[in-house]
MMTF fields as JSON, N, C-alpha, C and O atoms, coordinates in Angstrom:
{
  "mmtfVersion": "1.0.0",
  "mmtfProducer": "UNKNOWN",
  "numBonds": 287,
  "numAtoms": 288,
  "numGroups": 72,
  "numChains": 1,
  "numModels": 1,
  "chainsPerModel": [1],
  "groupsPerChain": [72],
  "chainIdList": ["A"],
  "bondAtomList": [4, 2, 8, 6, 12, 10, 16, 14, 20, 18, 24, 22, 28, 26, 32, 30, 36, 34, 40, 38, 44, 42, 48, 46, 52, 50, 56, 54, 60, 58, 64, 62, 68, 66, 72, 70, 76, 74, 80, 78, 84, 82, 88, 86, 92, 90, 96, 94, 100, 98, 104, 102, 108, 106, 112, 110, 116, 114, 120, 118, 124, 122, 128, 126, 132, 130, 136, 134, 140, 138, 144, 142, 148, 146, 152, 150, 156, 154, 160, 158, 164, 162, 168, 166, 172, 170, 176, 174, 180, 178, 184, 182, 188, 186, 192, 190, 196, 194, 200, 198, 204, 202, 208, 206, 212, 210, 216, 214, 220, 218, 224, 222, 228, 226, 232, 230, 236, 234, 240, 238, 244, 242, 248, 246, 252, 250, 256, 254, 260, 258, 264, 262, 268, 266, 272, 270, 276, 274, 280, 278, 284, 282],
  "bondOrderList": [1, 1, 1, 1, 1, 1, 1, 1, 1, 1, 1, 1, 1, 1, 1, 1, 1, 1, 1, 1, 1, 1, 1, 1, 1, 1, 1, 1, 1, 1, 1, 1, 1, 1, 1, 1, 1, 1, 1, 1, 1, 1, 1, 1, 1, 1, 1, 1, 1, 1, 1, 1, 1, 1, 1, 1, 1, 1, 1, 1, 1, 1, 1, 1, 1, 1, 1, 1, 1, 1, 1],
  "groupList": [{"groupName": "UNK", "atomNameList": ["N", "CA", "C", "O"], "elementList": ["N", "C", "C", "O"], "formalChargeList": [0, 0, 0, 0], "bondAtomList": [1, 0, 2, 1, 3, 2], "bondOrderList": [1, 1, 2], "singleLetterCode": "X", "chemCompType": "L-PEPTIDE LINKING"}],
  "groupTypeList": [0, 0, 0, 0, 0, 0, 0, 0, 0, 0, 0, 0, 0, 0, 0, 0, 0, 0, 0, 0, 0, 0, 0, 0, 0, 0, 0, 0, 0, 0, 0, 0, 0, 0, 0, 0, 0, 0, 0, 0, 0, 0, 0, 0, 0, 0, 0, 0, 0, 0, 0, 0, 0, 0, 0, 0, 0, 0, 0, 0, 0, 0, 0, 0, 0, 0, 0, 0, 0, 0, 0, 0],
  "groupIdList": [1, 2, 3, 4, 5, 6, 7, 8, 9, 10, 11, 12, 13, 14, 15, 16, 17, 18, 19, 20, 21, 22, 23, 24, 25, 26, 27, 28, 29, 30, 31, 32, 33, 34, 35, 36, 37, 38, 39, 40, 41, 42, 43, 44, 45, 46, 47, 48, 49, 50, 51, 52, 53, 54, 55, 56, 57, 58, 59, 60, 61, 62, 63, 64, 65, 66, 67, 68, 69, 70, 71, 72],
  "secStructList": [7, 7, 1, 7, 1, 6, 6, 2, 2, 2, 2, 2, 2, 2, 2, 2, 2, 2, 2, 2, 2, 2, 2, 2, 2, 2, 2, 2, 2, 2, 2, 2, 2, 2, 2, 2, 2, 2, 2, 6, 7, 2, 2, 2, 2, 2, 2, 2, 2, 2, 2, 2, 2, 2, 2, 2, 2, 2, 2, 2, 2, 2, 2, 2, 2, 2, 2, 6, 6, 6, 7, 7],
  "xCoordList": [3.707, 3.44, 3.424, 4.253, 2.755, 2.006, 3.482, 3.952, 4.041, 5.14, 4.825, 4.89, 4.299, 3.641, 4.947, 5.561, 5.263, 6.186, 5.475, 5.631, 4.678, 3.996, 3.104, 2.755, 2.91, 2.663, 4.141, 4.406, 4.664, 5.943, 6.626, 7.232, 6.567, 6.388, 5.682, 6.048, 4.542, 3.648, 3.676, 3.517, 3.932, 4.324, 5.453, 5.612, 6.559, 7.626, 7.723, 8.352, 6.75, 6.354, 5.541, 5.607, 4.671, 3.596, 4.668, 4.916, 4.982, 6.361, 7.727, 8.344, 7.842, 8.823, 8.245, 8.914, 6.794, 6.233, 5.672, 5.309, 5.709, 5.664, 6.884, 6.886, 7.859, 8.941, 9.302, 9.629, 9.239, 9.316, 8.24, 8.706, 7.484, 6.983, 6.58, 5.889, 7.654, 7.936, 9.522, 9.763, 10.581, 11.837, 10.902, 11.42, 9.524, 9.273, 8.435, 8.062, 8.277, 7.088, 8.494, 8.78, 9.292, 11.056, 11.636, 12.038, 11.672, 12.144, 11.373, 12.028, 9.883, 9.322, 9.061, 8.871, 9.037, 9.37, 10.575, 10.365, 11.874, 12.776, 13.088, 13.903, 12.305, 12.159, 11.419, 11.698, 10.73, 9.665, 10.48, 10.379, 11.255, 11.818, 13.149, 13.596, 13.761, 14.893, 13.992, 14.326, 12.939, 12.236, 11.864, 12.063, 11.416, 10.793, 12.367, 12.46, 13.367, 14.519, 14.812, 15.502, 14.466, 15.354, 14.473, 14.947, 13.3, 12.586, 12.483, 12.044, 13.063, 13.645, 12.612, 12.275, 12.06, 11.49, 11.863, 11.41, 13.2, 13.721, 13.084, 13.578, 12.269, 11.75, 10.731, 10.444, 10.252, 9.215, 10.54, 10.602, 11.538, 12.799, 13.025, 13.067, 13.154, 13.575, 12.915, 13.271, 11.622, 10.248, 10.467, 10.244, 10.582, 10.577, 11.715, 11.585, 12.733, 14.143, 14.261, 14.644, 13.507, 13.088, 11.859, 11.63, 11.041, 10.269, 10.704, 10.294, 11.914, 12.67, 13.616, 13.805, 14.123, 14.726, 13.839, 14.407, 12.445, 11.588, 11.275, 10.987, 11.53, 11.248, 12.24, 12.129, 13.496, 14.83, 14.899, 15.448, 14.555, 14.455, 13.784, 14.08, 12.544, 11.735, 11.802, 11.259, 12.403, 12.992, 13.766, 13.803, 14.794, 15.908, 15.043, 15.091, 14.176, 13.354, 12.441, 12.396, 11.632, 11.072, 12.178, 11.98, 13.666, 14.325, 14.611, 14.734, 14.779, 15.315, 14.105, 14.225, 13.131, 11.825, 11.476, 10.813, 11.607, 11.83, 12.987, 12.836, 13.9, 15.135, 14.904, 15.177, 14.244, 14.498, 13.394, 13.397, 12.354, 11.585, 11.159, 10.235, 12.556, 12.729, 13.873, 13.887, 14.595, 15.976, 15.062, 15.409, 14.107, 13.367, 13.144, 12.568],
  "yCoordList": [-8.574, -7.74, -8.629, -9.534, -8.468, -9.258, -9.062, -7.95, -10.3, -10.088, -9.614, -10.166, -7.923, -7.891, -6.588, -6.426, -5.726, -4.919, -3.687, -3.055, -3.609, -2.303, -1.527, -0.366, -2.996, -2.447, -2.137, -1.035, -2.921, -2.657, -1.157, -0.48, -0.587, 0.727, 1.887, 3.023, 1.258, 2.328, 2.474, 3.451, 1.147, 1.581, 2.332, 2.955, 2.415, 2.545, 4.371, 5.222, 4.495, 5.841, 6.699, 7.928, 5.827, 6.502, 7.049, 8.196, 6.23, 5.862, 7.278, 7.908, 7.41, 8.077, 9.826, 10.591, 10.186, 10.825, 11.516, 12.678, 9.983, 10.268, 11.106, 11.988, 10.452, 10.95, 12.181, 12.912, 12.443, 14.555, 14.713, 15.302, 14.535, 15.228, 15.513, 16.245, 14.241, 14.461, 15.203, 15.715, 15.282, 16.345, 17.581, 18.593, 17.742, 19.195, 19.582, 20.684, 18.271, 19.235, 19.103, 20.157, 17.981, 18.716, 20.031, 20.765, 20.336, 21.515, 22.703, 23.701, 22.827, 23.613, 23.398, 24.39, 22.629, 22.061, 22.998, 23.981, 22.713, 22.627, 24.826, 25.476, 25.175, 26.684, 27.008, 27.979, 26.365, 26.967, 26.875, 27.689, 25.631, 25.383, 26.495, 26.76, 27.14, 28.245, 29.276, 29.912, 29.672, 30.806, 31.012, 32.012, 30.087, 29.795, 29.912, 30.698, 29.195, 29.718, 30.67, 31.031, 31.69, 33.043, 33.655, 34.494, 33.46, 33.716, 33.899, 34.625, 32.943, 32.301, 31.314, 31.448, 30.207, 29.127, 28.577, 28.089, 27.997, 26.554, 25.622, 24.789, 25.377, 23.929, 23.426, 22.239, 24.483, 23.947, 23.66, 22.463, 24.426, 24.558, 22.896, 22.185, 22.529, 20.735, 19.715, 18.541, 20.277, 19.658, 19.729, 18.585, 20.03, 20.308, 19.668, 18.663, 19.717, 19.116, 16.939, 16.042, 17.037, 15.788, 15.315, 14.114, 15.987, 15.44, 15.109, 14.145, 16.234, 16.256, 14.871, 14.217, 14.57, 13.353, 11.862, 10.866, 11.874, 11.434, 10.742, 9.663, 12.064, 11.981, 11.641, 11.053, 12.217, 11.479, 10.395, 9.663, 9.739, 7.991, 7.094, 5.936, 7.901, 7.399, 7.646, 6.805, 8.805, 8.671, 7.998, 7.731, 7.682, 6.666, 5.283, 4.909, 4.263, 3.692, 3.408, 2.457, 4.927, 4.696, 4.949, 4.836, 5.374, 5.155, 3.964, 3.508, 3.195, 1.579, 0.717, -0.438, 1.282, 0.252, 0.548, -0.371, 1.587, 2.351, 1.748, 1.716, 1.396, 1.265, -0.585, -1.185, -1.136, -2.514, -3.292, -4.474, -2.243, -2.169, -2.0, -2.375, -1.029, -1.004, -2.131, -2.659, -2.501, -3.447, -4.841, -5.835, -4.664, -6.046, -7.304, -8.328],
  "zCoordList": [23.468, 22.316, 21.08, 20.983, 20.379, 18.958, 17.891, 17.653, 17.361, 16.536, 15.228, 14.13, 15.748, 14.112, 14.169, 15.223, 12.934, 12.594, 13.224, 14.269, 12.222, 12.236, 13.422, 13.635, 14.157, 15.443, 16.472, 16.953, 16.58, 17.366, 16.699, 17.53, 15.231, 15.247, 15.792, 16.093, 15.829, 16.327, 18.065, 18.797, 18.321, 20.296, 20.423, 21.473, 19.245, 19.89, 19.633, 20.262, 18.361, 18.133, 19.082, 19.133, 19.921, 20.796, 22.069, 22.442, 22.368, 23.695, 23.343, 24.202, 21.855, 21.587, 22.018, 22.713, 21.377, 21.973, 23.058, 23.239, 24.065, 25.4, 26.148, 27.006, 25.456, 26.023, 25.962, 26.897, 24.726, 24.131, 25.149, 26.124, 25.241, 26.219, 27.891, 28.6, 27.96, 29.4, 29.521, 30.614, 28.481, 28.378, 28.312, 28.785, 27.787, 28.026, 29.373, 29.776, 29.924, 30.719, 31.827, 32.396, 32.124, 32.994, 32.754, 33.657, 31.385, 31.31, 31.567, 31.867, 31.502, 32.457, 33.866, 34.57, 34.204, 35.74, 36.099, 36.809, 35.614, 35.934, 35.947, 36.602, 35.2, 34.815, 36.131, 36.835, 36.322, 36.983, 38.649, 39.568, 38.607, 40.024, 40.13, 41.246, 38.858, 39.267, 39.547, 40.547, 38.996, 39.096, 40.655, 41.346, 40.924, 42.661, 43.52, 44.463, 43.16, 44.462, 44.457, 45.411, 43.361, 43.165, 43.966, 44.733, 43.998, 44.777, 46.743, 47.635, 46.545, 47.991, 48.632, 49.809, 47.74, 48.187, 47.891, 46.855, 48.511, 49.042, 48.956, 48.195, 49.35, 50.042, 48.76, 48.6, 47.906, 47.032, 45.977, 45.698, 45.371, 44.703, 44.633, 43.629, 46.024, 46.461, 46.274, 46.38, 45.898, 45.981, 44.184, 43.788, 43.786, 41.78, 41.826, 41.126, 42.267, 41.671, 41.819, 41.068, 43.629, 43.243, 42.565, 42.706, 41.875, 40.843, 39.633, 38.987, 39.135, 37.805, 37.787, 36.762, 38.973, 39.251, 39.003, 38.555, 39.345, 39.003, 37.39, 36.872, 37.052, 35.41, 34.482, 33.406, 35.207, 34.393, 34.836, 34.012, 35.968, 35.557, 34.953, 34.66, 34.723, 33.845, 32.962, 32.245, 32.193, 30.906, 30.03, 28.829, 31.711, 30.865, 30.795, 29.623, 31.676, 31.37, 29.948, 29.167, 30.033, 28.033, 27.171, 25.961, 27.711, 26.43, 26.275, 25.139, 27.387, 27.191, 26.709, 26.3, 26.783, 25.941, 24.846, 24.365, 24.021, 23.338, 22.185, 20.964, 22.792, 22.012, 21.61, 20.571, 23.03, 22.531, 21.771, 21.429, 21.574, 20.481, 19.163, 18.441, 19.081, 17.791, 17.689, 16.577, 18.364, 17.888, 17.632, 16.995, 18.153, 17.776, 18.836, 18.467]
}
């Protein structure tokens, strides 16, 4: 990445974005996966929960690139 400021803002802004919007599309995931067990589909229920697992590691990921981007 180019030691320029204003760009290392703007990735870390695009990235910060990404992220809100992968906490939202988990939290409808995650709606959508109680809605389905109450239902009594199990197996898709398991199927959403390890995707959400998915996404919280990759979250914590763009938070750690994220963070050491702005620290410089």
């Amino acid at each position: 990445m180019p030691d320029n400021p204003e760009v290392k803002i703007a990735t870390a802004d695009a990235l910060t974005l990404l992220l809100h919007n992968q906490h939202a599309l988990a939290a409808a995931i995650e709606e959508v996966a109680l809605w389905v067990r109450a239902k009594g589909s199990n197996e898709i229920h398991e199927n959403a929960t390890t995707a959400l697992q998915t996404l919280d590691e990759n979250a914590l990921a763009l938070s750690k690139a994220i963070y050491q981007i702005r620290r410089g």
